[in-house]
C-alpha positions in Angstrom: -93.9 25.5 83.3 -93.7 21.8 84.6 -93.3 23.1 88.3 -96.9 22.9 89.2 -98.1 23.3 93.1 -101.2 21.3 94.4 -104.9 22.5 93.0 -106.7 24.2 95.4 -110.5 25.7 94.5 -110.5 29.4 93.1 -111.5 31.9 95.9 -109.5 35.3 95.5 -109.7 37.6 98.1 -110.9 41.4 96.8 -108.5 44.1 97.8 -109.2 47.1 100.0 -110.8 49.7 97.5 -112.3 50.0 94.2 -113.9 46.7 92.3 -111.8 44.6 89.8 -113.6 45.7 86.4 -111.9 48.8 85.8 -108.6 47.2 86.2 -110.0 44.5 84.1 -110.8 47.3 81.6 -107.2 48.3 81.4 -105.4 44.7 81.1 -108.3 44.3 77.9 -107.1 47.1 76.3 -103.3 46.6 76.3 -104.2 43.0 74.7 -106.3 44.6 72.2 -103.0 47.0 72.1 -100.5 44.2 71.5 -102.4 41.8 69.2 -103.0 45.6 66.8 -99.7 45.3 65.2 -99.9 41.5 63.2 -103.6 41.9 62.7 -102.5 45.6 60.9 -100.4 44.5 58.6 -102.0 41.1 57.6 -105.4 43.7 57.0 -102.7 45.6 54.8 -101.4 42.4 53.1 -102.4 43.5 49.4 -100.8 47.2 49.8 -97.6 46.6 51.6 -96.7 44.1 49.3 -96.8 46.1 46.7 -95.5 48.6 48.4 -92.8 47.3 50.0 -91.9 45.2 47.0 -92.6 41.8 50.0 -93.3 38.3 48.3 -96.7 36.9 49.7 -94.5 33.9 50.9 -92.2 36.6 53.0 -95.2 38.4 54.0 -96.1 34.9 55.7 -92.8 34.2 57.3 -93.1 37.9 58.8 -96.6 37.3 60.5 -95.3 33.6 61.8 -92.5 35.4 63.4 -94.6 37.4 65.7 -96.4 34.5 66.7 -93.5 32.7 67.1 -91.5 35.4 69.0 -94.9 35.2 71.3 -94.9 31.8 71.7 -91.2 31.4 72.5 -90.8 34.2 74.9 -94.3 32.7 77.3 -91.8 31.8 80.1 -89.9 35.2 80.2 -93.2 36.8 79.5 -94.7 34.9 82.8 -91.4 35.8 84.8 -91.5 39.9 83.5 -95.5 40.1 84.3 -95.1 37.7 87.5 -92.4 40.4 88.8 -93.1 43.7 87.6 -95.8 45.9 88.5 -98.7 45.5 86.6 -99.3 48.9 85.7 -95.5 49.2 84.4 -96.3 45.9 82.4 -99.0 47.4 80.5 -97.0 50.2 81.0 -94.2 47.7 78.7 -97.1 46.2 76.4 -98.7 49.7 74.9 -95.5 51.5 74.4 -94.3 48.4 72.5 -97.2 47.7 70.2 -97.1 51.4 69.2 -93.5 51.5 68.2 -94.1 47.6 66.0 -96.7 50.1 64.2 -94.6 52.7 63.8 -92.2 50.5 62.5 -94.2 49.0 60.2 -95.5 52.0 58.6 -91.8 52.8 58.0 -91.0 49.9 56.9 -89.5 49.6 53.1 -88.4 45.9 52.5 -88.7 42.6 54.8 -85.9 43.3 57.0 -88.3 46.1 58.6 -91.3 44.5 58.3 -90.2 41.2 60.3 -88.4 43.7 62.6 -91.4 45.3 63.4 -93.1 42.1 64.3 -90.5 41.2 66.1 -90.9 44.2 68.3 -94.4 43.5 68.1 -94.7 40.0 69.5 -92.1 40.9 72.2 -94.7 43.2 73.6 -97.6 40.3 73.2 -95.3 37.9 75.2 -96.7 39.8 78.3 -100.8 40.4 78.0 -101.9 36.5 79.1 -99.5 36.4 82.0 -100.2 39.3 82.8 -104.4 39.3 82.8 -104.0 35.7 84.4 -102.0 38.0 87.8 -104.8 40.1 87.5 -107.3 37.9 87.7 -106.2 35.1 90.1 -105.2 38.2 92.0 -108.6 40.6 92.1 -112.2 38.9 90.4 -113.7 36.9 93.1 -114.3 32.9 91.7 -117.5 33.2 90.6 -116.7 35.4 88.2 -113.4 34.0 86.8 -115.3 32.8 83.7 -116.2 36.6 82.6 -112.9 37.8 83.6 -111.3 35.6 81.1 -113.7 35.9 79.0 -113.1 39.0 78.7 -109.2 38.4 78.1 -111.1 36.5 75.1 -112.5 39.5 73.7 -109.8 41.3 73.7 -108.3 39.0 70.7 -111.7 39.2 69.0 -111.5 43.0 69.3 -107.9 43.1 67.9 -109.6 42.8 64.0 -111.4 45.2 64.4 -109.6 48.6 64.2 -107.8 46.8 61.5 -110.5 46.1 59.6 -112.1 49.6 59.5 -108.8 51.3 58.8 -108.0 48.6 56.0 -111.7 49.6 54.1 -111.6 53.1 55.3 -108.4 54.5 55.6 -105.9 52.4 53.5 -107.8 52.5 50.4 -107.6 57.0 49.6 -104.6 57.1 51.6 -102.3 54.3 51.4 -101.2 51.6 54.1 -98.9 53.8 55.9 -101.3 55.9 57.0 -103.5 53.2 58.3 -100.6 51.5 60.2 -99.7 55.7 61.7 -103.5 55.8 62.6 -103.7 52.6 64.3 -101.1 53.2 66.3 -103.1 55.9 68.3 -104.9 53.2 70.1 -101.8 51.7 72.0 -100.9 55.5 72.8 -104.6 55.9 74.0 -104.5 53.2 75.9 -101.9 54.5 77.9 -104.5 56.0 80.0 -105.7 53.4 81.2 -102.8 51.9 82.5 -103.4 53.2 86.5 -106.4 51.4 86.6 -104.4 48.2 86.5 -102.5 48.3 89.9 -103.4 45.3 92.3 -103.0 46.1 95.7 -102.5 44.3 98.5 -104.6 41.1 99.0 -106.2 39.4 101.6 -104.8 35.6 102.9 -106.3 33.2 101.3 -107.6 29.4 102.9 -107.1 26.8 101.2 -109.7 24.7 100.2 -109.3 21.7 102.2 -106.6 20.4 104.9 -104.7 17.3 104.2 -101.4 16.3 106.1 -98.9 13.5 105.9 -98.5 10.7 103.6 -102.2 11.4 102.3 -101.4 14.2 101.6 -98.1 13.9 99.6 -99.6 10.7 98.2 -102.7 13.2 96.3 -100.3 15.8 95.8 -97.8 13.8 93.3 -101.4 12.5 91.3 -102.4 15.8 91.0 -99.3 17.2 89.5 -98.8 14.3 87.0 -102.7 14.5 86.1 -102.8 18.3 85.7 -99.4 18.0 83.9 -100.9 15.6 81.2 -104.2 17.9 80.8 -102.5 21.0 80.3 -100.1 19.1 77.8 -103.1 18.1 76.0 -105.0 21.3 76.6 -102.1 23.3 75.0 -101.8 21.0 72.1 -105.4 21.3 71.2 -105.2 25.0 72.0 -102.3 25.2 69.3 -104.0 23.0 66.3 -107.5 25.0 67.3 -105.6 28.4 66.4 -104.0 26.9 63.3 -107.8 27.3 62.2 -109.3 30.2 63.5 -105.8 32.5 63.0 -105.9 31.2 58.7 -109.7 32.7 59.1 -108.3 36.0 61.0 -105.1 36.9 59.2 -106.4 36.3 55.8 -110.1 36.5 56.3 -110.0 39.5 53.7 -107.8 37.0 51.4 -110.1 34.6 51.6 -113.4 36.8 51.1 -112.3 38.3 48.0 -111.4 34.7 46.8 -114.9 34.3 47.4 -115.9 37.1 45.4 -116.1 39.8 47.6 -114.5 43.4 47.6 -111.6 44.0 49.6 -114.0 47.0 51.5 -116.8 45.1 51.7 -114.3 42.0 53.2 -112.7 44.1 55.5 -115.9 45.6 56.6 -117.3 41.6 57.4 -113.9 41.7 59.6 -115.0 44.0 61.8 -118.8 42.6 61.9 -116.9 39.1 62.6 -114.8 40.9 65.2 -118.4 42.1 67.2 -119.7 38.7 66.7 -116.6 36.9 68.6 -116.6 39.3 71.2 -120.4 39.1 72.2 -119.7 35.2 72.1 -117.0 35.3 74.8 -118.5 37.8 76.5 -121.9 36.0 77.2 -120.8 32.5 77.6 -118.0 33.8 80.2 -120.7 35.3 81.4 -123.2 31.7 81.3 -120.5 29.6 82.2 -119.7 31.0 85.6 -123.0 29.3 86.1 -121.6 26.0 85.9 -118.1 26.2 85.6 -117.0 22.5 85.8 -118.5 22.2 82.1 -115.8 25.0 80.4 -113.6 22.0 79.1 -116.8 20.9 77.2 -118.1 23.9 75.6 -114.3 24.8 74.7 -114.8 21.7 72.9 -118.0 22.6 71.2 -116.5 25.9 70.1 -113.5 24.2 68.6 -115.8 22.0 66.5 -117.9 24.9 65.6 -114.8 27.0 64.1 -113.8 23.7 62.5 -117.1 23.5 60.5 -117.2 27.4 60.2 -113.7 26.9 57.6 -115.0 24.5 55.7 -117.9 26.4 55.1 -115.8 29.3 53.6 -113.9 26.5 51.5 -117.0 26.4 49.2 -115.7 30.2 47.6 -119.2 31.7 47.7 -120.0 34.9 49.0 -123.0 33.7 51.6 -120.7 30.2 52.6 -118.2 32.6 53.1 -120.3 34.8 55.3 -121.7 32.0 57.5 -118.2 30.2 57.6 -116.4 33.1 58.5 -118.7 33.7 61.5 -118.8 30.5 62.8 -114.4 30.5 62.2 -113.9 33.8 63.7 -116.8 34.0 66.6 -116.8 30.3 67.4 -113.5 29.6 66.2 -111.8 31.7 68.7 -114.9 32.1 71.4 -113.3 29.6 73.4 -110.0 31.4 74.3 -111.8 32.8 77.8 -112.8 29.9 78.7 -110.0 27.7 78.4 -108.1 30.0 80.4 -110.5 30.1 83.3 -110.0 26.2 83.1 -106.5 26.4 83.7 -106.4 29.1 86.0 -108.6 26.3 88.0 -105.7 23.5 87.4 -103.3 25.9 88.4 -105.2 27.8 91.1 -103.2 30.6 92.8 -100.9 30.9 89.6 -102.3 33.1 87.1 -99.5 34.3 85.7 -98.6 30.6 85.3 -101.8 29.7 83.7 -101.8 32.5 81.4 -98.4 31.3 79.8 -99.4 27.8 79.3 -102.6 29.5 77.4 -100.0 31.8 75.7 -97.8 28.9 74.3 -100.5 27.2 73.2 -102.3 29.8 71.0 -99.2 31.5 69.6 -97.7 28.3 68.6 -100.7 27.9 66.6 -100.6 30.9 65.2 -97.1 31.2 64.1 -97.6 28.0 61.9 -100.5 29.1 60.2 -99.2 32.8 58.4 -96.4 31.0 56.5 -97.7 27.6 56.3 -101.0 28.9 54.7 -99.3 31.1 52.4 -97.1 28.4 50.9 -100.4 25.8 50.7 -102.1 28.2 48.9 -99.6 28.5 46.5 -99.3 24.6 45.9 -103.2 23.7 46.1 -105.4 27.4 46.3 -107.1 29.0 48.9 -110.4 26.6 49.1 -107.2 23.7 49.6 -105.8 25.6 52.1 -108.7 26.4 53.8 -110.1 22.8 54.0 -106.2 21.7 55.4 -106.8 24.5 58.2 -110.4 23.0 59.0 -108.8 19.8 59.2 -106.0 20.9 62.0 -109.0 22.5 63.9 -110.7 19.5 63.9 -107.4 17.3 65.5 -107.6 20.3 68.0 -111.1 19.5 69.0 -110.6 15.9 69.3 -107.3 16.5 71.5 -109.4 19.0 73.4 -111.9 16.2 74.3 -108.6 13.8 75.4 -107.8 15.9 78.1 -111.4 16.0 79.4 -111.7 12.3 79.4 -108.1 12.0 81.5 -109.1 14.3 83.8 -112.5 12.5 84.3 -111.0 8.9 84.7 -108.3 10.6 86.6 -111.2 11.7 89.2 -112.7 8.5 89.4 -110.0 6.4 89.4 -109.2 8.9 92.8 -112.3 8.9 94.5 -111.9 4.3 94.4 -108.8 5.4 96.3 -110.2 7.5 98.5 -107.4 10.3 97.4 -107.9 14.0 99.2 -110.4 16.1 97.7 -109.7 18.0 94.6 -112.7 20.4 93.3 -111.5 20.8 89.2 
């Protein structure tokens, strides 16, 4: 992911045909689809480790390795979703998430379980790669920041089928049958997966016209600038999701440590899981106004999950209520929009973009399952939760680094008089 071509200003060309939101519809869905299988079983945690007869420390080892299997398979994920068809990858994604579901209802000791993930996060390798083609290929620049927004949503709607099923369906009729039911919405999904193709596109102009030594001259501080902030960016994007995945995977952990029910937690799951995606949804929406500020409000966001854990540190039902909110809507709002900002680094490389966001988040996330089980062994959930407030909080202030070097970066360029370059 180092090999990075000059920036250029965001201006896809529309295909011939119908508009880009019902495709958009169907890339949404198959993340939703592939994000259904960890969030399923960590919703089950309680059930399938008694079940399955699955130490809480194991159980955490097996959630880390989807998000590791995720994180480490970013480049082939880019390369599958840059090559196939679009519709066969989502094609790839559904069929996948529905067999890790399968696999986990079946499953009768570790062994199974991680397999499932396993099978699992191969399929999420491929959603952000894939919704990142889509996009640099079919929504029209000024509305990149609701397109990825949306892509946001999509892993604030992944709780929420999980949530339901673990207050409604798990509790009379047992884990498995909440795992065999939640696998109908990969295989519904299917559907949808038409909707998806691209189509032939339209040339597109670059921005602006520089030649010769000039040229090669901008081109080399662009790369090693955009290099640095996407370093940065993806750092902060990792420590960010330490946070807000500790508030997602064990939110119904944590709210009956705080003295709630395990329906009544998993019914604040899915309320948090409507929250997060109205909040991506609108400020995608508000930030296409004035896209040059995403970096900031990613920032603000980050901070806002940060202070939303340590709220739900305190062990009470209404700090919980508040923090978990703030974790899980502000905590991960900012996906969306810290993908639109590096699809604007890496203009005309979606695919790209969407696998440095990919690395990013799931290296977070495969840390925190594991990790957070093992603190809360040592030091207790209110310990653990403070430690993952904490991480979100380096996040936040690595996020704001890589605003800062960008922002010298561009002055520091404009004294030279370097070519143009519209972040």
């Amino acid at each position: 992911m180092s090999t990075l071509s000059p920036v250029r200003t965001v201006h896809p060309a529309l295909p011939e045909g119908r508009g880009p939101w019902p495709g958009m519809g169907a890339v949404v869905a198959a993340a939703v689809a592939a994000m259904t299988p960890v969030f399923g079983v960590a919703a089950l945690a309680t059930p399938i480790e008694r079940d399955a007869g699955i130490s809480g420390t194991t159980f955490g080892l097996a959630l880390s390795v989807f998000f590791a299997v995720t994180a480490a398979g970013s480049g082939v994920g880019r390369r599958v979703a840059a090559r196939l068809p679009l519709p066969a990858v989502l094609l790839l994604i559904d069929l996948l998430a529905a067999a890790a579901l399968l696999l986990a209802a079946l499953a009768d000791g570790p062994v199974w379980l991680i397999g499932a993930l396993v099978v699992g996060g191969v399929a999420n390798t491929l959603p952000q790669p894939a919704a990142g083609r889509y996009i640099a290929a079919r929504v029209p620049g000024h509305r990149l920041s609701l397109a990825t927004g949306l892509v946001g949503a999509a892993l604030g709607a992944a709780p929420l089928l999980p949530g339901l099923l673990a207050g409604l369906v798990a509790v009379p009729y047992g884990p498995r049958t909440a795992l065999v039911a939640a696998a109908a919405f990969p295989v519904l999904a299917l559907a949808a997966v038409p909707l998806g193709r691209i189509g032939p596109a339209r040339p597109r102009t670059p921005s602006t016209t520089v030649t010769g030594d000039d040229r090669a001259a901008g081109d080399a501080v662009r790369r090693r600038t955009i290099f640095r902030v996407l370093l940065l960016w993806t750092l902060a994007a990792g420590l960010a999701t330490v946070g807000s995945n500790a508030a997602a995977s064990y939110f119904i952990q944590i709210g009956t440590a705080s003295g709630l029910s395990t329906a009544v937690a998993g019914l604040m799951q899915s309320l948090a899981g409507i929250v997060a995606i109205a909040v991506r949804l609108t400020a995608g929406g508000l930030a296409d106004r004035a896209p040059r500020h995403n970096p900031v409000v990613v920032t603000v966001m980050m901070l806002s999950g940060a202070l939303g854990l340590a709220l739900t540190a305190f062990g009470t039902p209404v700090t919980f209520v508040i923090g978990a909110i703030l974790a899980v809507a502000g905590g991960w709002g900012w996906t969306g929009l810290l993908l639109a900002s590096v699809m604007r680094l890496l203009d005309g490389q979606g695919a790209r973009a969407g696998a440095w966001m990919q690395a990013g988040l799931f290296t977070g996330a495969a840390v925190t399952p594991f990790t957070f089980g093992v603190v809360t062994g040592a030091i207790g959930v209110p310990g653990a939760v403070l430690l993952a407030a904490a991480t979100a909080l380096a996040g936040t202030l690595t996020m704001a680094a890589g605003i800062l070097l960008r922002s010298r970066t561009r002055v520091t360029a404009s004294r030279r008089r370097a070519p143009a370059c519209r972040w």
